[in-house]
KEKE-3310 file (N, C-alpha, C; in steps of 0.2 Angstrom, whole numbers, plus 5000, padded with zeros to 4 digits):
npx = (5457:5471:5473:5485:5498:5514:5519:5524:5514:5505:5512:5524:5521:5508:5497:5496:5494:5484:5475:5465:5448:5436:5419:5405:5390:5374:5367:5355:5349:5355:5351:5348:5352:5356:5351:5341:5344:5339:5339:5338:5331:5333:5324:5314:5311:5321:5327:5336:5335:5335:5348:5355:5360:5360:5374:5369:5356:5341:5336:5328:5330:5342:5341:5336:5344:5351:5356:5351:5363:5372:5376:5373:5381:5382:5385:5403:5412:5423:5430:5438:5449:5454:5469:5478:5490:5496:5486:5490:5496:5485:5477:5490:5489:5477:5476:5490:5483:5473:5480:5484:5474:5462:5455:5442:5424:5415:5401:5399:5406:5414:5420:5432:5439:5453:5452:5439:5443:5446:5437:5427:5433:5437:5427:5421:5429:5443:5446:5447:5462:5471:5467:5467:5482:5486:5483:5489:5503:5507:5504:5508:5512:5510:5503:5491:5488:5488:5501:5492:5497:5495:5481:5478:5476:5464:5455:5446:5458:5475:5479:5475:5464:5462:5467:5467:5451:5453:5457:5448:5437:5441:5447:5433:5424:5408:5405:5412:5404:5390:5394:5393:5380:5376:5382:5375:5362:5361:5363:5374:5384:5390:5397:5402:5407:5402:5406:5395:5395:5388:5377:5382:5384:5384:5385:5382:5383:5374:5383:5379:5364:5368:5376:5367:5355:5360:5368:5381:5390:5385:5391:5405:5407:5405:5415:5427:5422:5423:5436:5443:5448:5445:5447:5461:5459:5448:5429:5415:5403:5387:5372:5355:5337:5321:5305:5303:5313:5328:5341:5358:5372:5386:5400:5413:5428:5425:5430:5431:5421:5422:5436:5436:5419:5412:5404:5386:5379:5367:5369:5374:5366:5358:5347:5346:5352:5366:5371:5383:5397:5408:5422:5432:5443:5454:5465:5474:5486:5498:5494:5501:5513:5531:5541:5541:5552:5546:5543:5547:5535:5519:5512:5519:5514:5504:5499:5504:5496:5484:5486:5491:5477:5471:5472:5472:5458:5455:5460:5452:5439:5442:5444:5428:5422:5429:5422:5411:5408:5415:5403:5393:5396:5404:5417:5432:5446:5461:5470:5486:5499:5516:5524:5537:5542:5550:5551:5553:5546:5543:5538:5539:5536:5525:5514:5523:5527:5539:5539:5523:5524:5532:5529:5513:5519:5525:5510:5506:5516:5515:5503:5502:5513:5506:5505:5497:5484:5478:5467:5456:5452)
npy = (5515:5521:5535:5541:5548:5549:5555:5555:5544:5533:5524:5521:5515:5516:5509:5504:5495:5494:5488:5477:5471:5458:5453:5452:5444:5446:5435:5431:5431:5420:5408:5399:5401:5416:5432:5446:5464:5476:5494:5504:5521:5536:5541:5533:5521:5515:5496:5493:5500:5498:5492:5502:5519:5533:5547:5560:5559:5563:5569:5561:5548:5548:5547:5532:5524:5526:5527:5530:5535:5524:5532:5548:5559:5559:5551:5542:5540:5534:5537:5531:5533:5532:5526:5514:5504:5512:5508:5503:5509:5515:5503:5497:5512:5507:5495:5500:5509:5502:5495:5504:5505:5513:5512:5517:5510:5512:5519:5522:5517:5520:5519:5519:5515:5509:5511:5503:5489:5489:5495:5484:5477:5485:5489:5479:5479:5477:5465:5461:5464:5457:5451:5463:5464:5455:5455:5469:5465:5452:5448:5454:5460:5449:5439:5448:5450:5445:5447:5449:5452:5451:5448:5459:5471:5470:5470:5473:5477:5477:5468:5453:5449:5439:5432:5442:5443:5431:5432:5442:5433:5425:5432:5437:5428:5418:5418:5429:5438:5437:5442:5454:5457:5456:5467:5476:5471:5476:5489:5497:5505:5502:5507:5508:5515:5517:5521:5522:5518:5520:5530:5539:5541:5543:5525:5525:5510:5500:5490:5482:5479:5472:5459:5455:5451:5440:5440:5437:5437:5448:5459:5455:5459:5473:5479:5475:5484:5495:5498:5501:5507:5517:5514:5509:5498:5484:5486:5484:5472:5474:5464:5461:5458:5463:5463:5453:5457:5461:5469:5476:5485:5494:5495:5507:5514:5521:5535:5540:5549:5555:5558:5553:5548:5559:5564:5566:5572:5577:5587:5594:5605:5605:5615:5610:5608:5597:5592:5586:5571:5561:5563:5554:5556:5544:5547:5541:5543:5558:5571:5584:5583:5584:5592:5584:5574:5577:5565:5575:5571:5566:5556:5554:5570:5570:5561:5566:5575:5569:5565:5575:5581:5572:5575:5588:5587:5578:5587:5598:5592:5586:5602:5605:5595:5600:5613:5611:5602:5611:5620:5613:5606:5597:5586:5583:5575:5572:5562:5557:5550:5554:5565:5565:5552:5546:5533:5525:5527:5515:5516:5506:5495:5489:5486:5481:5472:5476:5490:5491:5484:5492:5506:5502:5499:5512:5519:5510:5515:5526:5528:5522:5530:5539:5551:5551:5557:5573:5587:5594:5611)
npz = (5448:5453:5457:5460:5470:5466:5457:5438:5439:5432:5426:5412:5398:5386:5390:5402:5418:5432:5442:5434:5430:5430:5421:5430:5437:5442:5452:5452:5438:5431:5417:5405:5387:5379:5384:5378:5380:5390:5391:5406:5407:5415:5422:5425:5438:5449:5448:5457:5468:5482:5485:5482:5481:5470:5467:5466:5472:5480:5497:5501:5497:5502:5516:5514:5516:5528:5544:5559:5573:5585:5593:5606:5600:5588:5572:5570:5556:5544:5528:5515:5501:5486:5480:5471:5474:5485:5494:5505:5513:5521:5525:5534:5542:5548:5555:5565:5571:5577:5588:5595:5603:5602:5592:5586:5585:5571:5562:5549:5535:5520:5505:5491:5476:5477:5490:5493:5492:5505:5513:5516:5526:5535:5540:5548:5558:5571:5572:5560:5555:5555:5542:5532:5533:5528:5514:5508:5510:5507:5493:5476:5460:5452:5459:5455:5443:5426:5411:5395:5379:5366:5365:5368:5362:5355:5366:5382:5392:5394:5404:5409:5423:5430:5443:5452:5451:5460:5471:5479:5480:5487:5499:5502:5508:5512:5527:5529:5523:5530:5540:5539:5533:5545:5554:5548:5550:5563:5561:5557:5543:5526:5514:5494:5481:5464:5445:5432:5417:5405:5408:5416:5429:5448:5457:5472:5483:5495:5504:5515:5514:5501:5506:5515:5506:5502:5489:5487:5474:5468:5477:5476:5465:5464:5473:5463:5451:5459:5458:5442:5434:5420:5403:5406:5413:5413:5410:5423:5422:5424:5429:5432:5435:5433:5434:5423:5415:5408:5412:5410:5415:5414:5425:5432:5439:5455:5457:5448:5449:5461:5474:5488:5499:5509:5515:5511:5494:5495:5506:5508:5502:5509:5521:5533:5551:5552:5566:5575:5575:5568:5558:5547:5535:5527:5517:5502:5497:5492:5497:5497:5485:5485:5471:5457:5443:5427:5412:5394:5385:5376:5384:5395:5399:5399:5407:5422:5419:5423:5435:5443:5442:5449:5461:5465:5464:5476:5485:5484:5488:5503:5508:5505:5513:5527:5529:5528:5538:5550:5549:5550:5567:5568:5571:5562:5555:5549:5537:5527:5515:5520:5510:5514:5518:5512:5505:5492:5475:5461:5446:5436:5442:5447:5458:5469:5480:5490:5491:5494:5507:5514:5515:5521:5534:5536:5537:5548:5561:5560:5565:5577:5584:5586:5574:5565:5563:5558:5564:5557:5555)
capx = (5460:5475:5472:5490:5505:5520:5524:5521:5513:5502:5516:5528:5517:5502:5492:5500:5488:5483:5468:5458:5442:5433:5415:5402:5383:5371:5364:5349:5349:5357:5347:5346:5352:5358:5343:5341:5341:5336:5342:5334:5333:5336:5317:5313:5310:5328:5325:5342:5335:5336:5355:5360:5356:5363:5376:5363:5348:5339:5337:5324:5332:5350:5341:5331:5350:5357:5352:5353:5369:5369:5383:5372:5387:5381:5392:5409:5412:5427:5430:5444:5450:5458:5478:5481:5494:5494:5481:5493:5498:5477:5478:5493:5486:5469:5480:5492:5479:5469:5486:5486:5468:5460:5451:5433:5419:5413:5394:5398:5412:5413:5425:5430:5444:5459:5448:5434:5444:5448:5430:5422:5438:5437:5420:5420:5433:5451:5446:5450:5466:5476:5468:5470:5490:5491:5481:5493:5509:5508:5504:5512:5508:5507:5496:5484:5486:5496:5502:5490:5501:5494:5474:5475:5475:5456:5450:5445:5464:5481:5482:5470:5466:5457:5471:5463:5446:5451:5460:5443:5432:5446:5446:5426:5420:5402:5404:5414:5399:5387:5394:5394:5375:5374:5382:5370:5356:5362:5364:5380:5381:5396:5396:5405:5403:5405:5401:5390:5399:5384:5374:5388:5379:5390:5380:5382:5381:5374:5386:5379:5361:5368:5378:5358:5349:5363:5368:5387:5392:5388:5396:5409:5409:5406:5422:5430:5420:5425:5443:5444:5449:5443:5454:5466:5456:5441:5424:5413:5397:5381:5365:5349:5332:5317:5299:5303:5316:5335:5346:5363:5373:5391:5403:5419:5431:5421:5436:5428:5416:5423:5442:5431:5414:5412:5395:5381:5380:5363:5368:5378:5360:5350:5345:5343:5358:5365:5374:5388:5399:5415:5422:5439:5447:5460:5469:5479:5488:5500:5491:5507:5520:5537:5542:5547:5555:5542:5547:5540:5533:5515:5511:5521:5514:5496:5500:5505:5491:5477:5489:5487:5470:5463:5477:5467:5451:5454:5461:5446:5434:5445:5443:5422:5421:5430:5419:5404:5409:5415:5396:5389:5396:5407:5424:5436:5453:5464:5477:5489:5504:5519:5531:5546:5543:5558:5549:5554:5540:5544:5533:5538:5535:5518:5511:5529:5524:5541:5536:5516:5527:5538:5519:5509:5523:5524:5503:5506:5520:5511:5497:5507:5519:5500:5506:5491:5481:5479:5461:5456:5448)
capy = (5514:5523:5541:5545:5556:5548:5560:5552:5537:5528:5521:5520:5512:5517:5507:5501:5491:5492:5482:5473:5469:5453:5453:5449:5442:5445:5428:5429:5432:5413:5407:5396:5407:5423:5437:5453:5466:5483:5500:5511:5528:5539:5545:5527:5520:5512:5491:5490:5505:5492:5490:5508:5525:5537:5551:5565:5559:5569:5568:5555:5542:5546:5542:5527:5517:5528:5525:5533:5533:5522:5537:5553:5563:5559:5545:5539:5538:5532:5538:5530:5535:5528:5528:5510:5500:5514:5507:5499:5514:5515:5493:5499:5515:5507:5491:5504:5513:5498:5494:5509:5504:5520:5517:5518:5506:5516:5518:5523:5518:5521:5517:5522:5511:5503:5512:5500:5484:5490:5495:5478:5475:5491:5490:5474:5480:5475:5456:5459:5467:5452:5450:5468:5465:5451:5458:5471:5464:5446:5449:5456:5459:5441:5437:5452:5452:5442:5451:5445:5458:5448:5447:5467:5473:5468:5468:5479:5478:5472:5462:5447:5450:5434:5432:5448:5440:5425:5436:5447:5429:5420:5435:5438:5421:5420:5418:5436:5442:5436:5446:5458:5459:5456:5471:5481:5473:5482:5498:5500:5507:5502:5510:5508:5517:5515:5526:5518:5520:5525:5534:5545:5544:5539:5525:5522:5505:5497:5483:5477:5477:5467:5455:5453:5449:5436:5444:5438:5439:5454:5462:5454:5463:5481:5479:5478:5488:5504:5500:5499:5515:5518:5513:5506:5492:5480:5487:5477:5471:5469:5461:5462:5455:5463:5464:5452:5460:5458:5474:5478:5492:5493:5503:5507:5516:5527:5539:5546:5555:5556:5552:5549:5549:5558:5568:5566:5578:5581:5589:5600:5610:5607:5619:5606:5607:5590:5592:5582:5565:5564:5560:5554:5556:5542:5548:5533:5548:5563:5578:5589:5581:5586:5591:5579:5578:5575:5566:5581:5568:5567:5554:5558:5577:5570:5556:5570:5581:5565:5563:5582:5583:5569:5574:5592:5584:5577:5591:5601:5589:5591:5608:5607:5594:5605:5618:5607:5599:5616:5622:5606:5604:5590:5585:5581:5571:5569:5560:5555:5549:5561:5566:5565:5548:5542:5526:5526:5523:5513:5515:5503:5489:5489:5483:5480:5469:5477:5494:5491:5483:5499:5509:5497:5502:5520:5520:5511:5517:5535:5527:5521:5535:5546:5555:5548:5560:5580:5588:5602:5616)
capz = (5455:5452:5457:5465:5471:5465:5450:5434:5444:5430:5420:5406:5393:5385:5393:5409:5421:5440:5443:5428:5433:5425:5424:5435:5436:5448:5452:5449:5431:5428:5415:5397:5380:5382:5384:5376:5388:5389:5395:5410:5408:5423:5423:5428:5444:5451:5450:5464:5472:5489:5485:5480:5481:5467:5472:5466:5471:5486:5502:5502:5495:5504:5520:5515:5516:5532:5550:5567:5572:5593:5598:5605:5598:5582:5569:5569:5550:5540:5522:5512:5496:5480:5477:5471:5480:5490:5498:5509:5519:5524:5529:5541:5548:5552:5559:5570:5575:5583:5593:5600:5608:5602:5583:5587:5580:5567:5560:5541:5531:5513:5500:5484:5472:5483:5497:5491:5494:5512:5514:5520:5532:5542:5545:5553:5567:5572:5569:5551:5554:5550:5532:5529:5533:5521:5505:5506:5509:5507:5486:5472:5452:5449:5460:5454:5436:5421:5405:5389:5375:5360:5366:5376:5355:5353:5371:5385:5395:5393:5410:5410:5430:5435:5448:5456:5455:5464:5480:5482:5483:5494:5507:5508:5510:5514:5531:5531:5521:5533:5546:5536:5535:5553:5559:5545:5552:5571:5560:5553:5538:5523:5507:5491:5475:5457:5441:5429:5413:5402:5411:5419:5436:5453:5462:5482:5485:5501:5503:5520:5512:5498:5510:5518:5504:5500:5482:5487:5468:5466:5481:5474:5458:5465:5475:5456:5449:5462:5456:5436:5429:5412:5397:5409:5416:5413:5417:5425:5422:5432:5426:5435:5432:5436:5431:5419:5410:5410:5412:5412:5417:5414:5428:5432:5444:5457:5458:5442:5452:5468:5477:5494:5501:5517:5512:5503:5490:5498:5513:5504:5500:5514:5526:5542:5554:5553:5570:5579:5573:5568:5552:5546:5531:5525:5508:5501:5493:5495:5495:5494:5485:5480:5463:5452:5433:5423:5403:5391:5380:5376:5387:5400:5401:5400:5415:5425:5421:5427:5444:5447:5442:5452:5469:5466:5466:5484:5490:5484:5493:5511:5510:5506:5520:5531:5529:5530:5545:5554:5550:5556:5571:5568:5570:5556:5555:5538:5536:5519:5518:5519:5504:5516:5521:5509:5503:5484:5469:5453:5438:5431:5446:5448:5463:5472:5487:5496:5490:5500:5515:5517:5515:5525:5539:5536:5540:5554:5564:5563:5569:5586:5588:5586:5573:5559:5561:5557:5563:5554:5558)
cpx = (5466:5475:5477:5494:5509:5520:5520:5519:5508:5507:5521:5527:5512:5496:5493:5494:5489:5481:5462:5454:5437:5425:5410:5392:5380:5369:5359:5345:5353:5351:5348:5348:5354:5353:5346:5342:5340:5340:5338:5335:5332:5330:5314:5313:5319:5326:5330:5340:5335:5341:5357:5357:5360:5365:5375:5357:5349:5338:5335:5328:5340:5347:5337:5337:5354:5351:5353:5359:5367:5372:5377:5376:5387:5386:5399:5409:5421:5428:5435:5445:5451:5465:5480:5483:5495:5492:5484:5495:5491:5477:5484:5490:5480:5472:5485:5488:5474:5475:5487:5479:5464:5453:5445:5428:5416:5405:5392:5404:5410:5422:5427:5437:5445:5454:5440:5435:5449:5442:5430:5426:5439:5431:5417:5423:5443:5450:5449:5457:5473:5474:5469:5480:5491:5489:5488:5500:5512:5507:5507:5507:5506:5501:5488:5482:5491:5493:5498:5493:5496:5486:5473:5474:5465:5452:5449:5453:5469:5481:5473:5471:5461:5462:5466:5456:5446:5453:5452:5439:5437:5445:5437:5422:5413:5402:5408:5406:5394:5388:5393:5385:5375:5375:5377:5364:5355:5364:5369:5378:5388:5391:5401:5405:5408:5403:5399:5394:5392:5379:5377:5386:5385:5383:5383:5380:5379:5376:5381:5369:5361:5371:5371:5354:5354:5366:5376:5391:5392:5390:5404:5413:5411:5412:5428:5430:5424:5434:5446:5441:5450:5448:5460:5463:5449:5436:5420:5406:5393:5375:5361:5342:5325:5311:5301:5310:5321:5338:5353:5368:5381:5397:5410:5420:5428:5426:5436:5425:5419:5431:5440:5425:5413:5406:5392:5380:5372:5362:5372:5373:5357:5352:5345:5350:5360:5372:5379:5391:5407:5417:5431:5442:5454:5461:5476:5483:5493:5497:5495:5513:5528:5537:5543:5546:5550:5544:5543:5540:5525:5511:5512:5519:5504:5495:5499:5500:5485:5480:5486:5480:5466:5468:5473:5459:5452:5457:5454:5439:5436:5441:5435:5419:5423:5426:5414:5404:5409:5405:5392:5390:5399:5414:5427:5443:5454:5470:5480:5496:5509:5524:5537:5546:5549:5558:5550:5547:5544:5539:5533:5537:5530:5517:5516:5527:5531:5539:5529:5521:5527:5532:5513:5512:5523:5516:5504:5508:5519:5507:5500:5511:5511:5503:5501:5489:5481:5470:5461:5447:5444)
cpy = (5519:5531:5544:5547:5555:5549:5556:5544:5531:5524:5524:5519:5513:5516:5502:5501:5493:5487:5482:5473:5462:5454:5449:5450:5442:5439:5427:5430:5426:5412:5404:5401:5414:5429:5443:5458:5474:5490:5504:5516:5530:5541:5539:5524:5514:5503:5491:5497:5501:5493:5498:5515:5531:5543:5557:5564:5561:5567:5563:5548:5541:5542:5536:5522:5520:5526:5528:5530:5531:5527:5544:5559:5563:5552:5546:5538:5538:5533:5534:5530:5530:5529:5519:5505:5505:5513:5505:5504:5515:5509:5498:5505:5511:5499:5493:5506:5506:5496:5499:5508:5510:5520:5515:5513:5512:5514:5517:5520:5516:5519:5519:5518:5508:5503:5505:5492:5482:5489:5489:5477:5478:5491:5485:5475:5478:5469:5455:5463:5462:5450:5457:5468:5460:5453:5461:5471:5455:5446:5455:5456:5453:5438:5442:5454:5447:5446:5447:5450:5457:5449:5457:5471:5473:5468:5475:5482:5475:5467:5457:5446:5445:5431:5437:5446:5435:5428:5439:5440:5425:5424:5438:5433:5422:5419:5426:5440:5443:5440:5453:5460:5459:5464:5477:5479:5476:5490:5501:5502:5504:5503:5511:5511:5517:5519:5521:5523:5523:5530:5541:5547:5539:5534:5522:5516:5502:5492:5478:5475:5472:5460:5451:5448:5443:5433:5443:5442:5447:5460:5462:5458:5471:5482:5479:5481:5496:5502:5498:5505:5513:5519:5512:5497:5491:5483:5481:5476:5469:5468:5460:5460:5458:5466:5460:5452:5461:5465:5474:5485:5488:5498:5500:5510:5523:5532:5542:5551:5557:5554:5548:5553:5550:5562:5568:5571:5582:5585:5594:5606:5610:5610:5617:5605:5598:5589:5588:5574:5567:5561:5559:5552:5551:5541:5543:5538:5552:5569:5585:5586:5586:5585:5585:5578:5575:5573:5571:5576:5569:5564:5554:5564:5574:5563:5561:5574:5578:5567:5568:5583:5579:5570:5583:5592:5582:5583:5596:5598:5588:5597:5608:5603:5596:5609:5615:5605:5607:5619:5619:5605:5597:5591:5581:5581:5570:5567:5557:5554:5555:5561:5566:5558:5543:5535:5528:5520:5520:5514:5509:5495:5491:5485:5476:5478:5473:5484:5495:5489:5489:5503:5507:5501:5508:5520:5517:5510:5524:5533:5525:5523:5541:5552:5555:5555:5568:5582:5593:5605:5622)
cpz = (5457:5452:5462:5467:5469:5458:5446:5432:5439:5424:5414:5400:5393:5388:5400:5414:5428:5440:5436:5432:5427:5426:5427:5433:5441:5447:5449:5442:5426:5424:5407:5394:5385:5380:5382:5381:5386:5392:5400:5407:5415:5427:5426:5435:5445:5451:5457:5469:5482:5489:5486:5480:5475:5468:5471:5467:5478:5492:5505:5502:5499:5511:5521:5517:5523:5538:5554:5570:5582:5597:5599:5602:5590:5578:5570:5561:5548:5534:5521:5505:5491:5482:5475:5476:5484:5499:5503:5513:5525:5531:5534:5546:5551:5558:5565:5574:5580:5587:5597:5606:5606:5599:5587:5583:5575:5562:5554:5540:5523:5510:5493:5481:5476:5488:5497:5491:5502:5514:5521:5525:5538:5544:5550:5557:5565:5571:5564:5549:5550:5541:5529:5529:5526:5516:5506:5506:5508:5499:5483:5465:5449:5452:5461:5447:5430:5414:5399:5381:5370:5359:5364:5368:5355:5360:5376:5390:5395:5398:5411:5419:5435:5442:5454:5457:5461:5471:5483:5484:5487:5502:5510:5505:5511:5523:5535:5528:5525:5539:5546:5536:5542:5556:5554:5547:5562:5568:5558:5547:5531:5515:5502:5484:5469:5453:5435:5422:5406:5403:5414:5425:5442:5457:5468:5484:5491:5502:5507:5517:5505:5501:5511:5513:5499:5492:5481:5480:5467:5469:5479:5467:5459:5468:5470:5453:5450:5458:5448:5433:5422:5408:5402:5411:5413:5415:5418:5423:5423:5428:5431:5432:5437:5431:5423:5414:5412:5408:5414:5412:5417:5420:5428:5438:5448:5457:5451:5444:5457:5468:5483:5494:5510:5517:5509:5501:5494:5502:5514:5503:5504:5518:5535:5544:5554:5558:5573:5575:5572:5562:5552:5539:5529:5518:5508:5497:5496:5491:5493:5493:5484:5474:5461:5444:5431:5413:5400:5382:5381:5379:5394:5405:5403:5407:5421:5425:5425:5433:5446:5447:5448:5460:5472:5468:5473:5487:5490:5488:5500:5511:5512:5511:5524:5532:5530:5539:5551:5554:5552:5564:5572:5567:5564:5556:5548:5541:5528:5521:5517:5514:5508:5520:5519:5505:5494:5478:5463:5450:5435:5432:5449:5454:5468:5478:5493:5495:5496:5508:5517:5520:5522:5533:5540:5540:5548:5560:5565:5565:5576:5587:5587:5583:5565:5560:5564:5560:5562:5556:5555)
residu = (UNK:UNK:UNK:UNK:UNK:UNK:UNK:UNK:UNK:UNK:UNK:UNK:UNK:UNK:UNK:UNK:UNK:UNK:UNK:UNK:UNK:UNK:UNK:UNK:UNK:UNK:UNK:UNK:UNK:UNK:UNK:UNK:UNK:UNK:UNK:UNK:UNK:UNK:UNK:UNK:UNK:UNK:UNK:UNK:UNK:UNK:UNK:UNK:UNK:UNK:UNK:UNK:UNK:UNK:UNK:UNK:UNK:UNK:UNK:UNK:UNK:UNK:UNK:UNK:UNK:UNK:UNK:UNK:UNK:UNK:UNK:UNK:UNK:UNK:UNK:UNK:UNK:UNK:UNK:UNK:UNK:UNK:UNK:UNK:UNK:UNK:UNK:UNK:UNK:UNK:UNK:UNK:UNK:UNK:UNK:UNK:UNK:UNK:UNK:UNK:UNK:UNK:UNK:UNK:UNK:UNK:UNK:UNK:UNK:UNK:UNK:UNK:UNK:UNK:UNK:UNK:UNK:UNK:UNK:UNK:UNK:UNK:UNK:UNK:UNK:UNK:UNK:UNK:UNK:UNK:UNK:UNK:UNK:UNK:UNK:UNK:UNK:UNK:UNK:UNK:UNK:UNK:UNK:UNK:UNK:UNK:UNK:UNK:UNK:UNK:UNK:UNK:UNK:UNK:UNK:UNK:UNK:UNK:UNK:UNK:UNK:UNK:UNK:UNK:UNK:UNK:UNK:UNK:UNK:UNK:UNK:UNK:UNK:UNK:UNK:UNK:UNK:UNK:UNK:UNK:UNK:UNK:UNK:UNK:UNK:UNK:UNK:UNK:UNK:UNK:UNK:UNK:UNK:UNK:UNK:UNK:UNK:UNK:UNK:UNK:UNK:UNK:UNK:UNK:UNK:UNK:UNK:UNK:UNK:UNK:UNK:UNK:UNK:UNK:UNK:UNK:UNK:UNK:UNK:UNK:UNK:UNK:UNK:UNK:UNK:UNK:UNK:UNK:UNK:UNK:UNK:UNK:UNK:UNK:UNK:UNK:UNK:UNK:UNK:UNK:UNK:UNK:UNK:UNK:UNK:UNK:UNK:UNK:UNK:UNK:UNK:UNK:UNK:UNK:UNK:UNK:UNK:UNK:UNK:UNK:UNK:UNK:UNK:UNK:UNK:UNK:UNK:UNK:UNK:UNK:UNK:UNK:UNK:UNK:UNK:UNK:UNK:UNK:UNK:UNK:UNK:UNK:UNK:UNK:UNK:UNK:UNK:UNK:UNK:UNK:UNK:UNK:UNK:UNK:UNK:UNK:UNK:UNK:UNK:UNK:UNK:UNK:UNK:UNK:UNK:UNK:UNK:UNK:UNK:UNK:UNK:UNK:UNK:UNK:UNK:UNK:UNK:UNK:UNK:UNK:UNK:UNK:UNK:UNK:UNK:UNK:UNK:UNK:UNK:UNK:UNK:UNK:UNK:UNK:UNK:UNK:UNK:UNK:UNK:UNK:UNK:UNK:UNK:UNK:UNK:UNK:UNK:UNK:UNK:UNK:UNK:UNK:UNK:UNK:UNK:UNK:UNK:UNK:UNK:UNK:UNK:UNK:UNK:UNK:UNK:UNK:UNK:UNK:UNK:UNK:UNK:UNK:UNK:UNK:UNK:UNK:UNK)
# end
């Protein structure tokens, strides 16, 4: 989840935590004794291909989860990224920006880590602007993780983060979920994605076709899943039953493959004008930071080098949606937060409820002074 700007921003220690993830069950694979299970291979037919679309698969299969968007003008879409607590700069811009009376219903929205527990809450509208204000400033590191030192030796993460399960099933209710399918059965579209840890393949999750088919849990899981960076965090695990046969698939944090999703990779290759929309880029991130001292230890140097590595990956997807866009015929908005904003980072206070305030604020006080967002050209 943790893919972002402030220097050497994953810690102090070894193994210093965001978001655990505990794991999760699809429903329908409750059942007596614990079952054997099996592994797909890739050549195989998808069982969740209803739920998901994989973020290499072709054309066919991108549009059997996309719809016609109701705007002649083409969709309104929504991207939002990873950066952690971060994410809190995103929750106030999309909170400002509905004050101003502006933000747009939007026909896509996708998610990726942090961006992935925004997700379900921008795609319902301004209604869900108050629970977006509290996730990120009403909680802190207690209520998203407690330290197990003794255990985190033998297991998959130091922070034992059933606190964090219980906030994701406290804020999407089933009667949030439920409207959740609804606005996908009038055509909306929300998308969250994860990487499948043995497989090495990113899959696209249809959330509001899981809402639909009343799969709560394991919406619930994929929203943990997108935010559980490998060797820092728990991954998650999702079990499925079909044709008899019990599968599981391990994933972790989509910001392995991606920072956001604003194109399928398939439309990157086709030939077919895919004319007019507008997309919008929110990076929970600074895209150009300020220097800063870096420890020259071995830890330190290799922290520094993930941040840069994964602050050039988003800047290198900008760029190719940009150029997409300009040759489509679509308009393109970015925004991120600013390196001169003056809000100071600790490393070593994880998930600083005044910290996200300060942030939550920064997003959106640019959103109501109409200073959010950049369109590139």
């Amino acid at each position: 989840m943790k893919q972002s700007s402030k220097g050497a921003r994953f810690g102090l220690k070894r193994r210093q935590v965001l978001l655990g993830l505990a794991a999760t069950t699809l429903a329908a694979c409750s059942g007596a004794g614990e079952p054997g299970y099996a592994t797909r291979q890739i050549t195989e037919a998808d069982p969740l291909a209803r739920f998901r679309v994989h973020a290499d698969a072709g054309e066919s299969d991108w549009l059997a989860h996309l719809h016609a968007p109701h705007s002649a003008n083409g969709p309104q879409v929504l991207a939002l990224s990873g950066g952690g607590e971060d994410g809190a700069f995103g929750a106030g811009a999309l909170v400002g920006w509905s004050a101003t009376g502006r933000r747009p219903r939007f026909d896509i929205v996708t998610g990726v880590s942090t961006g992935a527990l925004i997700a379900p809450f921008a795609f319902l509208g301004q209604s869900q602007d108050a629970v977006l204000h509290r996730i990120f400033t009403a909680h802190d590191a207690g209520d998203i993780m407690r330290l197990r030192p003794f255990q985190a030796v033998y297991s998959e993460s130091i922070y034992d983060t059933e606190p964090l399960a219980d906030l994701i099933e406290t804020y999407t209710p089933p009667e949030l979920l439920d409207d959740i399918a609804a606005r996908h059965g009038a055509g909306g579209r929300l998308f969250i994605v994860t990487s499948d840890l043995d497989s090495a393949r990113a899959s696209v999750w249809d959330m509001g076709a899981i809402a639909q088919a009343g799969q709560y849990d394991l919406f619930r899981g994929i929203m943990r899943a997108s935010a559980a960076l490998p060797g820092l965090f728990s991954p998650v695990e999702l079990r499925y039953v079909a044709d008899n046969t019990t599968y599981r698939e391990t994933h972790i944090d989509g910001g392995v493959h991606m920072q956001f999703l604003a194109i399928p990779n398939y439309a990157f290759a086709t030939d077919r004008n895919l004319a007019g929309g507008h997309v919008f880029l929110l990076i929970n991130n600074t895209l150009n930071p300020d220097p800063v001292e870096v420890s020259r230890t071995a830890l330190g140097i290799s922290q520094q080098a993930l941040t840069t590595m994964s602050r050039a990956n988003a800047q290198f997807a900008v760029n190719a949606t940009r150029h997409f866009a300009r040759a489509n015929g679509m308009r393109l908005s970015v925004t991120s937060i600013d390196p001169n904003s003056g809000i100071v980072y600790d490393p070593s206070h994880r998930f600083s409820s005044v910290y996200m305030t300060a942030l939550f604020q920064h997003g959106y006080l640019r959103a109501v002074d109409d200073t959010l967002w950049t369109v590139v050209q």
